[in-house]
PDB file of N, H, CA, C and O in Angstrom:
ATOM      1  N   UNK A   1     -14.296   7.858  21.907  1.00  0.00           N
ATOM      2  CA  UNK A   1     -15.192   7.582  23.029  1.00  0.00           C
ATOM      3  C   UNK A   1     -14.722   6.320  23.759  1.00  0.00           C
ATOM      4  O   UNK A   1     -14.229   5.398  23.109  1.00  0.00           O
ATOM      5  N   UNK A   2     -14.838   6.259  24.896  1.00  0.00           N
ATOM      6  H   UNK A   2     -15.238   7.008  25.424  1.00  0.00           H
ATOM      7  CA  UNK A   2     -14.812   5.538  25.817  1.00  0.00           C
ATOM      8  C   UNK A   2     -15.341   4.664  26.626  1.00  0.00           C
ATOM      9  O   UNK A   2     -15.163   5.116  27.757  1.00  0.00           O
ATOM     10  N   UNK A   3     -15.898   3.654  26.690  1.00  0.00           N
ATOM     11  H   UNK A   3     -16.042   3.286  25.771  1.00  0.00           H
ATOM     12  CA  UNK A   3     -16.524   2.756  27.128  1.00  0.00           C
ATOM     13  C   UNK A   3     -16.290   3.298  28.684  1.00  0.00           C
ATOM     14  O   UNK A   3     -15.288   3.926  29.026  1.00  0.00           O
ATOM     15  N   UNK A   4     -17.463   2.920  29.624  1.00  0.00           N
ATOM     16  H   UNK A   4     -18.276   2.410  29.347  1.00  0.00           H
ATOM     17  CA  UNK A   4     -17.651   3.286  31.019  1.00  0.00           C
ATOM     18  C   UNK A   4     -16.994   2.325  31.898  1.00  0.00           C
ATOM     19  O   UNK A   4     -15.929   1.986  31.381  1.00  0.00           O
ATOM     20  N   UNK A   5     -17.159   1.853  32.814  1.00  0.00           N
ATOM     21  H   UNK A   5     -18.024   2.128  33.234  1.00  0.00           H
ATOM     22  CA  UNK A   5     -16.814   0.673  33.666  1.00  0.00           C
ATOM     23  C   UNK A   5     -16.455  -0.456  32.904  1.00  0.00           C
ATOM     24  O   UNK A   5     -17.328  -1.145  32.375  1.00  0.00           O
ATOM     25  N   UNK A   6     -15.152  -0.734  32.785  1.00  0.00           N
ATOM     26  H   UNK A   6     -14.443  -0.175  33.215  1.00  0.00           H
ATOM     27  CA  UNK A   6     -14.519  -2.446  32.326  1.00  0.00           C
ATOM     28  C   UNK A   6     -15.187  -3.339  32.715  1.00  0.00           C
ATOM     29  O   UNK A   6     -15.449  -4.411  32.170  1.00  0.00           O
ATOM     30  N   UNK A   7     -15.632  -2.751  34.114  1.00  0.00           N
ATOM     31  H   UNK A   7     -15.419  -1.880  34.557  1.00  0.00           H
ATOM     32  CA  UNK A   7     -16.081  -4.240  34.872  1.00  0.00           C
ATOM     33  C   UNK A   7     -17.265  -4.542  34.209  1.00  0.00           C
ATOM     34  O   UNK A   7     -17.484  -5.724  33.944  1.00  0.00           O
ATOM     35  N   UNK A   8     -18.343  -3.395  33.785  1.00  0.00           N
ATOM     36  H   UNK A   8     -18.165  -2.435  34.000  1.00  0.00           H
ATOM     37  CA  UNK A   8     -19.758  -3.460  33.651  1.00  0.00           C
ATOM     38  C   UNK A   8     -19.331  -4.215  31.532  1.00  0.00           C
ATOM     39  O   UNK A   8     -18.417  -4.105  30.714  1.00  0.00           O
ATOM     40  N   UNK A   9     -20.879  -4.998  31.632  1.00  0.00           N
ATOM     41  H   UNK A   9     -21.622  -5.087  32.296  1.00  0.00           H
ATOM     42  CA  UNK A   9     -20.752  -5.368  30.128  1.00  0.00           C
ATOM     43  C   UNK A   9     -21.271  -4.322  29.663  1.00  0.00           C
ATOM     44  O   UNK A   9     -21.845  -3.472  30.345  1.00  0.00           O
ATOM     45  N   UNK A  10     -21.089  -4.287  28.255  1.00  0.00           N
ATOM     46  H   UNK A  10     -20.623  -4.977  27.702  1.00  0.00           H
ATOM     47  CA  UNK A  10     -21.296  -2.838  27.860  1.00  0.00           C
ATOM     48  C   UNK A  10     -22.415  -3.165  26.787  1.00  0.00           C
ATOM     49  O   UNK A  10     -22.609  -2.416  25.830  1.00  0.00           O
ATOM     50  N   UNK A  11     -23.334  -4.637  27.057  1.00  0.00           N
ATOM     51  H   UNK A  11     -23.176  -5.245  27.835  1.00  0.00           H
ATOM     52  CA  UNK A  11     -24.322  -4.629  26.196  1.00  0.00           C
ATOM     53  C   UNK A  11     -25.894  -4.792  27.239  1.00  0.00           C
ATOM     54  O   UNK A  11     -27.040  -4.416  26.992  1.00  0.00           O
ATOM     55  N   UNK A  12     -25.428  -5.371  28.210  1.00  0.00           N
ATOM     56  H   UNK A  12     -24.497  -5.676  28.411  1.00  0.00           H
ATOM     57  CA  UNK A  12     -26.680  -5.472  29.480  1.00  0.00           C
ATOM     58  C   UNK A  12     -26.168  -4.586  30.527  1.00  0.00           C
ATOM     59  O   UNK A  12     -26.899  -4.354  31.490  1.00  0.00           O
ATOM     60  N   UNK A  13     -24.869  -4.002  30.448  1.00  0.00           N
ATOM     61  H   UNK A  13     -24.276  -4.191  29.665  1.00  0.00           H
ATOM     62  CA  UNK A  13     -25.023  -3.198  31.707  1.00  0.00           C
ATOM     63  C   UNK A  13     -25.275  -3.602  33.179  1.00  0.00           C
ATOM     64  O   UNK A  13     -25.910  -3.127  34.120  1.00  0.00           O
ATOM     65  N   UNK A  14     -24.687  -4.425  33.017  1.00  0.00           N
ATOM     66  H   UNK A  14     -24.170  -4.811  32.253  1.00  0.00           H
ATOM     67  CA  UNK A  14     -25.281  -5.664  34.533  1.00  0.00           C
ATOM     68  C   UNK A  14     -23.620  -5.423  35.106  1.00  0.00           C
ATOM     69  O   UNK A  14     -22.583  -5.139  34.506  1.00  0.00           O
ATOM     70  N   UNK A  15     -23.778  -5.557  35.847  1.00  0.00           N
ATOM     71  H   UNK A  15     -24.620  -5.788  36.334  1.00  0.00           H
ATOM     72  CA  UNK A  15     -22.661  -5.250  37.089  1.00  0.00           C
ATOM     73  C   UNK A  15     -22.046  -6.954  37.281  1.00  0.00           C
ATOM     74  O   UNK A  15     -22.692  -7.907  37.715  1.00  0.00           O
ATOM     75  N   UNK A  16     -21.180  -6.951  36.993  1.00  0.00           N
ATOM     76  H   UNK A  16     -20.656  -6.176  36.640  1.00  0.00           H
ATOM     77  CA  UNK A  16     -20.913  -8.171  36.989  1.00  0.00           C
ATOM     78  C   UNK A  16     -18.782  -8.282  37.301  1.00  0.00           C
ATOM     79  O   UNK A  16     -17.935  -7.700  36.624  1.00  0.00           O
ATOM     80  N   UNK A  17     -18.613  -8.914  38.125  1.00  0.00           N
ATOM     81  H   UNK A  17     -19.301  -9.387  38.676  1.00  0.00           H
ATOM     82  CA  UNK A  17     -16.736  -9.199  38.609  1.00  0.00           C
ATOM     83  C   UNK A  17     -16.306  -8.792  37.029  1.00  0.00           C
ATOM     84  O   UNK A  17     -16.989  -8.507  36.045  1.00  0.00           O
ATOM     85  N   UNK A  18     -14.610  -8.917  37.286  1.00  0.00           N
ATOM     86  H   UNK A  18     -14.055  -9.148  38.085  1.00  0.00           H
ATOM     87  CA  UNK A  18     -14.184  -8.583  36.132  1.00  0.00           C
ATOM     88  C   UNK A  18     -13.756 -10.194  35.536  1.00  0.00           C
ATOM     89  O   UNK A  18     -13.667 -10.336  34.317  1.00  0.00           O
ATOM     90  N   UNK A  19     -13.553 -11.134  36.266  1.00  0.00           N
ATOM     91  H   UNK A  19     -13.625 -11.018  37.257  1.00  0.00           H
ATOM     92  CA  UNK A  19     -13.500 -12.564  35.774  1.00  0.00           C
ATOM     93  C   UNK A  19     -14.331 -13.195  35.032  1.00  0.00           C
ATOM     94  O   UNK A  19     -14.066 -14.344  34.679  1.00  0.00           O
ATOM     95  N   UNK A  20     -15.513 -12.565  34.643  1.00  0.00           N
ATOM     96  H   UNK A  20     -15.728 -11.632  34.929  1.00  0.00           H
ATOM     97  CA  UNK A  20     -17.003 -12.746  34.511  1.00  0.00           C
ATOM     98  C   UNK A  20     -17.228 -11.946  32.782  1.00  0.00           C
ATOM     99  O   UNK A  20     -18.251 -11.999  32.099  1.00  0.00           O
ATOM    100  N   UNK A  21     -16.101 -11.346  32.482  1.00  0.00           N
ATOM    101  H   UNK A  21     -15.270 -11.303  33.037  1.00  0.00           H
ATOM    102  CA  UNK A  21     -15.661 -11.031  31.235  1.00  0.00           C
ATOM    103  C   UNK A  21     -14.978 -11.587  30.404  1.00  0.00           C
ATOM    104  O   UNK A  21     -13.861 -12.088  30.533  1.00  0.00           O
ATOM    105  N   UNK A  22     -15.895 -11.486  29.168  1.00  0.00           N
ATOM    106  H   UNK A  22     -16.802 -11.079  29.063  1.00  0.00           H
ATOM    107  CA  UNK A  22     -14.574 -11.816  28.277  1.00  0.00           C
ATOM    108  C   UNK A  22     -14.739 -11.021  27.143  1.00  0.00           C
ATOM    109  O   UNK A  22     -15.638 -10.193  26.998  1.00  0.00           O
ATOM    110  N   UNK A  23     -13.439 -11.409  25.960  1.00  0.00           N
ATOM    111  H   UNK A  23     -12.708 -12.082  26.078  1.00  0.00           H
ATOM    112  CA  UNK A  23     -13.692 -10.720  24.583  1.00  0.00           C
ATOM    113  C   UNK A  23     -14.182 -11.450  23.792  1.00  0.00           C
ATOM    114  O   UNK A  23     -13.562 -12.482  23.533  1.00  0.00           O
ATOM    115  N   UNK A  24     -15.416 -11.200  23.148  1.00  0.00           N
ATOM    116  H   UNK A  24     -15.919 -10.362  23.358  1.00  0.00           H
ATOM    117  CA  UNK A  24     -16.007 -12.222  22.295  1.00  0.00           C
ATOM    118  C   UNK A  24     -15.836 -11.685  20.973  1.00  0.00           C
ATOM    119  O   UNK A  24     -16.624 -10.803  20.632  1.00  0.00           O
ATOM    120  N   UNK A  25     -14.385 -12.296  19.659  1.00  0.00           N
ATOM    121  H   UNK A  25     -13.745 -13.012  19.936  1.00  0.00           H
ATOM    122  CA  UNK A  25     -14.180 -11.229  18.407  1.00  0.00           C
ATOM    123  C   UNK A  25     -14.763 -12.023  17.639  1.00  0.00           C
ATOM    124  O   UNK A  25     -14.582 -11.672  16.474  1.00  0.00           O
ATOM    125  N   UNK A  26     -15.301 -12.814  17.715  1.00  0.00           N
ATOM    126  H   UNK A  26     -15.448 -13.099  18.662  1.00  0.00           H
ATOM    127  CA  UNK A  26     -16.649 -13.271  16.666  1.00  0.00           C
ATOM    128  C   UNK A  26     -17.849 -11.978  16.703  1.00  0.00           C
ATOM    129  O   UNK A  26     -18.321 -11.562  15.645  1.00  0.00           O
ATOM    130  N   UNK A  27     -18.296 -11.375  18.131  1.00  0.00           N
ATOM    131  H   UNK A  27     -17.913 -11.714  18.990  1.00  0.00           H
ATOM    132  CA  UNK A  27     -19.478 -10.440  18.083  1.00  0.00           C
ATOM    133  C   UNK A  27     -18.992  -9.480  18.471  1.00  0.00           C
ATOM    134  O   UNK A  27     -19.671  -8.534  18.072  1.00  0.00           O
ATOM    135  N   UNK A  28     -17.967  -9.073  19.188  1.00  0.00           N
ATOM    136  H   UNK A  28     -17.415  -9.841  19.512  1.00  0.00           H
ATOM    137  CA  UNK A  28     -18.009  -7.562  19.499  1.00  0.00           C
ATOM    138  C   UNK A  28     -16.365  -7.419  19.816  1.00  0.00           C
ATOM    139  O   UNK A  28     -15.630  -8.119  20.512  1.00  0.00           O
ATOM    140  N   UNK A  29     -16.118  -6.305  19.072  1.00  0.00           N
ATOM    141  H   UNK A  29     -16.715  -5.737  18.507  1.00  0.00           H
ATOM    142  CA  UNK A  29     -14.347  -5.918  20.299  1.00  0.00           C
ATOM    143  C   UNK A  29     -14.602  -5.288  21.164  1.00  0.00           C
ATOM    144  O   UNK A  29     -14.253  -4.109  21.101  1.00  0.00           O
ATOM    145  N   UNK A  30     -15.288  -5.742  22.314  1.00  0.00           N
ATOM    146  H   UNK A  30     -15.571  -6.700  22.365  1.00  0.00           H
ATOM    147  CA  UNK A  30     -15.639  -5.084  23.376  1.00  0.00           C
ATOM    148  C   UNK A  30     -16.169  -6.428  23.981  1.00  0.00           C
ATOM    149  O   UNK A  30     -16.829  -7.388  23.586  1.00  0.00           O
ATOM    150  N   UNK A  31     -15.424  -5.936  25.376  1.00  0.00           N
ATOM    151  H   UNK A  31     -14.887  -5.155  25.696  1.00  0.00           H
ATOM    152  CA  UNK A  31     -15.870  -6.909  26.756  1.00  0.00           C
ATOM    153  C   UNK A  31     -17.609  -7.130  26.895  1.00  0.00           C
ATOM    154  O   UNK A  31     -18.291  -6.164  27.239  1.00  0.00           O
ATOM    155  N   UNK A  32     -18.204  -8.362  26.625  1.00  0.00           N
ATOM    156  H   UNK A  32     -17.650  -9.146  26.346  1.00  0.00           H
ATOM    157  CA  UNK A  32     -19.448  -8.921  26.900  1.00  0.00           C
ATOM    158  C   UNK A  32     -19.376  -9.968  28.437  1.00  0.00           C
ATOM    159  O   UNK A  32     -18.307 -10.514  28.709  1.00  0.00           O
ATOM    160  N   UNK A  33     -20.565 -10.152  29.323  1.00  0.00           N
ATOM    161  H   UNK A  33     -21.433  -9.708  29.103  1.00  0.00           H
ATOM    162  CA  UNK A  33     -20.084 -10.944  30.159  1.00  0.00           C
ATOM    163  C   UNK A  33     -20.893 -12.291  29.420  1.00  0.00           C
ATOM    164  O   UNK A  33     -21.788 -12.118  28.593  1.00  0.00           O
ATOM    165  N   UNK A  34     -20.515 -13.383  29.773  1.00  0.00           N
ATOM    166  H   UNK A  34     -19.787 -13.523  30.445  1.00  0.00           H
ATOM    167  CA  UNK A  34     -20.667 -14.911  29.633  1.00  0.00           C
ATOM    168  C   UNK A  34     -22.259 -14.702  29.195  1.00  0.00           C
ATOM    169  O   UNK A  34     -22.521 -15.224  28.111  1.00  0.00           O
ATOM    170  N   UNK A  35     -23.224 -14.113  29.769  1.00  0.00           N
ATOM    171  H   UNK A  35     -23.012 -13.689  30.649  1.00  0.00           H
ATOM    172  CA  UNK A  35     -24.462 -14.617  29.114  1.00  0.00           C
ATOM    173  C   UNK A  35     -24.993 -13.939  27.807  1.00  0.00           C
ATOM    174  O   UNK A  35     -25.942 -14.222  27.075  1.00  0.00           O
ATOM    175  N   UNK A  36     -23.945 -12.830  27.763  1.00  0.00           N
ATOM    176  H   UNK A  36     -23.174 -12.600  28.357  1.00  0.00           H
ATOM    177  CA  UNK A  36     -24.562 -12.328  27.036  1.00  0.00           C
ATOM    178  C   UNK A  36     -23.960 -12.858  25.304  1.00  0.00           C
ATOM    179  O   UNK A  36     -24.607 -12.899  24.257  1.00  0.00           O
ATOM    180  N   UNK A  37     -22.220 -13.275  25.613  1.00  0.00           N
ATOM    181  H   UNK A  37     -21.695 -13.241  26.463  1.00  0.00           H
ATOM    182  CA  UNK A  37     -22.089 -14.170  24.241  1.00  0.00           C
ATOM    183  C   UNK A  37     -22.561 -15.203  24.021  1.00  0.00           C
ATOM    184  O   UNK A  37     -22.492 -15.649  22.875  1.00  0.00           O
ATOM    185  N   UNK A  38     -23.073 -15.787  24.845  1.00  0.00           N
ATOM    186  H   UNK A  38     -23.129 -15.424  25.776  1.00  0.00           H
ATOM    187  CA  UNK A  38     -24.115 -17.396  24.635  1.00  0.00           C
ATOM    188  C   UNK A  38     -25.085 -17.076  24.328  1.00  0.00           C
ATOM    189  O   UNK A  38     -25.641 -18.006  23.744  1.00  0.00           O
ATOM    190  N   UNK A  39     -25.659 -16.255  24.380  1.00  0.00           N
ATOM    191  H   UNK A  39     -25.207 -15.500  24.855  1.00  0.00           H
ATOM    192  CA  UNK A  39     -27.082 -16.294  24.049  1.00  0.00           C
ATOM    193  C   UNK A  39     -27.004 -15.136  22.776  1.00  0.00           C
ATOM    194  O   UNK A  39     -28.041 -15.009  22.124  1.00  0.00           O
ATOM    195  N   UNK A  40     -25.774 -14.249  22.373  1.00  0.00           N
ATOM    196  H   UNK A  40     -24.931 -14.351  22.902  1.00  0.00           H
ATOM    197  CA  UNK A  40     -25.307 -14.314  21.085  1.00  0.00           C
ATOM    198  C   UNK A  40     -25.198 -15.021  19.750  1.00  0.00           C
ATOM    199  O   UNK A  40     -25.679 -14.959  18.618  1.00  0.00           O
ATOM    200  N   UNK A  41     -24.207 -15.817  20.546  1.00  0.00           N
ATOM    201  H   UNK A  41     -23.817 -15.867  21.465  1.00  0.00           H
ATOM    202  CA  UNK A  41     -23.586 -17.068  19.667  1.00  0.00           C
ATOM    203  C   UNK A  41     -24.258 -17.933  19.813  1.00  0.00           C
ATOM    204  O   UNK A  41     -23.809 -18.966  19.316  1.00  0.00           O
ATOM    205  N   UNK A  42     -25.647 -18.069  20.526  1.00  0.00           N
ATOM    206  H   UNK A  42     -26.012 -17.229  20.929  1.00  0.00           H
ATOM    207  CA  UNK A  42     -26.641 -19.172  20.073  1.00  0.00           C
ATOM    208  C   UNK A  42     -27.703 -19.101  18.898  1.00  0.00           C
ATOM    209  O   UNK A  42     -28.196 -19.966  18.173  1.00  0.00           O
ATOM    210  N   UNK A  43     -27.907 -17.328  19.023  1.00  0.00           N
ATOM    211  H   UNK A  43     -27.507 -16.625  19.611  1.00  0.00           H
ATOM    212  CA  UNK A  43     -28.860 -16.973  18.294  1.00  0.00           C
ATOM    213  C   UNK A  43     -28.081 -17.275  16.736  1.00  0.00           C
ATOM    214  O   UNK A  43     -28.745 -17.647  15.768  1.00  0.00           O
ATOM    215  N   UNK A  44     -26.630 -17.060  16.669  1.00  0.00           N
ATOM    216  H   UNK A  44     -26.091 -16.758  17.455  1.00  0.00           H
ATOM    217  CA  UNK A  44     -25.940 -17.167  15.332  1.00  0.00           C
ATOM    218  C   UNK A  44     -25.829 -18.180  14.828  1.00  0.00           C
ATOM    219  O   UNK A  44     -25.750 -18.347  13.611  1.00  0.00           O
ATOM    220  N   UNK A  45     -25.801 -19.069  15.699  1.00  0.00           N
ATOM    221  H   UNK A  45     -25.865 -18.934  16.688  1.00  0.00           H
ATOM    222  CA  UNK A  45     -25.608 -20.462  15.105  1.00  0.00           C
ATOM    223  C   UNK A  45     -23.944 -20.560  15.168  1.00  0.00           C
ATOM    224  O   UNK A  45     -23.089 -19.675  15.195  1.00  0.00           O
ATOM    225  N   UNK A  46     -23.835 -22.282  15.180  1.00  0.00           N
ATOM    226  H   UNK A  46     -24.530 -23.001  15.158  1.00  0.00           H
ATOM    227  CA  UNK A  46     -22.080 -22.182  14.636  1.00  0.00           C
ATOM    228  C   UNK A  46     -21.939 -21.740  13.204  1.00  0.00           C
ATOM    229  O   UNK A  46     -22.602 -21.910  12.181  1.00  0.00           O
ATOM    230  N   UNK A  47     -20.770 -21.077  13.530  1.00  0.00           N
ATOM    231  H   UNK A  47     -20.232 -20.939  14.361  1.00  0.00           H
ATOM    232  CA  UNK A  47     -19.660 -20.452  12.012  1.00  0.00           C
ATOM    233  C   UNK A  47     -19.299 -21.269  10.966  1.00  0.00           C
ATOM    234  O   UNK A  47     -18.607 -20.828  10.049  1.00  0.00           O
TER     235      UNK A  47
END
């Protein structure tokens, strides 16, 4: 299976540039945009 739009994050689905991505391999191998690993990796605490 295939993930839909690169551009889109594939955990909020928010339409967001593709600069506005990143790979976060602490939480996911899959492209999250910026708010959604901060407010990830806040809920986790540091490692």
């Amino acid at each position: 299976m295939q993930w839909a739009d690169p551009t889109v994050c594939a955990r909020c689905r928010e339409e967001i540039g593709p600069a506005e991505l990143r790979y976060s391999q602490r939480v996911f191998h899959r492209p999250l945009c910026l708010r959604c690993i901060e407010e990830i990796e806040a809920r986790r605490g540091p490692a």
